[in-house]
C-alpha positions as CSV (number, residue, x, y, z in Angstrom):
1,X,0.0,0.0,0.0
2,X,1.3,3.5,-0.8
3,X,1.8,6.1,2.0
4,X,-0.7,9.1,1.0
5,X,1.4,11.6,2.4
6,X,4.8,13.1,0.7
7,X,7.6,14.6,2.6
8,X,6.6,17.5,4.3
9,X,3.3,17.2,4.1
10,X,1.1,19.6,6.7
11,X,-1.7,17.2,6.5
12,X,0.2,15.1,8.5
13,X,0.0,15.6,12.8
14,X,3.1,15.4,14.1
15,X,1.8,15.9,17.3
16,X,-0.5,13.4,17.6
17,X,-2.9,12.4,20.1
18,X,-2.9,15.1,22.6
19,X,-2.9,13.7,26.6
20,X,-6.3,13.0,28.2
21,X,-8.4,12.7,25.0
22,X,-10.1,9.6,24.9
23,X,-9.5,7.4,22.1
24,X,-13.0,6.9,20.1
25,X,-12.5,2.7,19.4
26,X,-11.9,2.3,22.6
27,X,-14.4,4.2,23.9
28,X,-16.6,2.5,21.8
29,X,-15.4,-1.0,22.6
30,X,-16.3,-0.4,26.4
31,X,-19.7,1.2,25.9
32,X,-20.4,-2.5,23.6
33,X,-18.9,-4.5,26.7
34,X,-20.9,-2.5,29.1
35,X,-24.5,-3.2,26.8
36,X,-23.3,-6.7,26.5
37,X,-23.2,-7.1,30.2
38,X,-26.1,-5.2,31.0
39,X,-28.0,-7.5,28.3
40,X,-26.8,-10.8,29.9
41,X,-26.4,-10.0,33.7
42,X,-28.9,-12.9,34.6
43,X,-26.3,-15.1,32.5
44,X,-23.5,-14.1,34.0
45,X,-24.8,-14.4,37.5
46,X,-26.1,-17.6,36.9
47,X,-22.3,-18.2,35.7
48,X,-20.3,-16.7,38.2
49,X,-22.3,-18.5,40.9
50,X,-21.1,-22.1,39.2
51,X,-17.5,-21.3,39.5
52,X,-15.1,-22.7,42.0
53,X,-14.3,-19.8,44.8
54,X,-10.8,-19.5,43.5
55,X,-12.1,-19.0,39.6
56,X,-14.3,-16.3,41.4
57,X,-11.6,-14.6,42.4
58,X,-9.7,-14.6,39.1
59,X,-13.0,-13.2,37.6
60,X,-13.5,-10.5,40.0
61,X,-9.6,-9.5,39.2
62,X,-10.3,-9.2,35.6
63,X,-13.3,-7.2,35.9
64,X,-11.0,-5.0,38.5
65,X,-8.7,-3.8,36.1
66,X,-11.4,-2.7,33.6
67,X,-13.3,-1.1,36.3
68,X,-10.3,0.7,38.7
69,X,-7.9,3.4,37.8
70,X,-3.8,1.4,37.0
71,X,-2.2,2.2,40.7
72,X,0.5,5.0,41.0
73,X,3.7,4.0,41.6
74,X,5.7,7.1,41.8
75,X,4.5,10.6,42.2
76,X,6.2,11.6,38.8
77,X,3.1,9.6,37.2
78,X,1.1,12.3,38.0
79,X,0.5,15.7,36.2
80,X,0.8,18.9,37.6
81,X,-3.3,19.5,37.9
82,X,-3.4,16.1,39.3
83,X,-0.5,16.4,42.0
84,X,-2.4,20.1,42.9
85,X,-5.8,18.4,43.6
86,X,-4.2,15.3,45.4
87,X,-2.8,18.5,47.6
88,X,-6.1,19.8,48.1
89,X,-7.5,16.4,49.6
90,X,-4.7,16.0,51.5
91,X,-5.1,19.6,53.2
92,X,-8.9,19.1,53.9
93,X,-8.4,15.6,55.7
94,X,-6.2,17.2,57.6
């Protein structure tokens, strides 16, 4: 297949995606995932509660990482906005 673009081009972003927009295919493949659950909950229950306790588990895991937020490691994961507001909490807890 050809490439479209020639040297130089300005059609072409060089940039790319910026930070923190969402990606439209995968936004898309989790709001299919989320009707296919909600269309086959009864299913799924029935399913879950046939599994061994440790297979449970496992499944509960999986759906974890779909559901929760990767954990922060270091501090330098964080952007500046999100280090200010972690501040914020931080100062009305205490």
């Amino acid at each position: 297949m050809a490439n479209p673009f020639t040297k130089n081009d300005p059609r072409i972003n060089r940039k790319g995606r910026p930070k923190g927009s969402p990606n439209k295919s995968v936004e898309e493949v989790r709001n299919l995932v989320q009707q296919f659950v909600e269309n086959n909950l009864e299913t799924l229950q029935a399913d879950f509660e046939q599994l061994e306790p440790k297979d449970r588990l496992m499944f509960i895991e999986k759906l974890l990482k779909h559901v929760l937020p990767n954990p922060i490691v270091s501090l330098e994961q964080l952007s500046e906005s999100d280090l200010d507001i972690l501040l914020d909490k931080l100062k009305k807890t205490a």
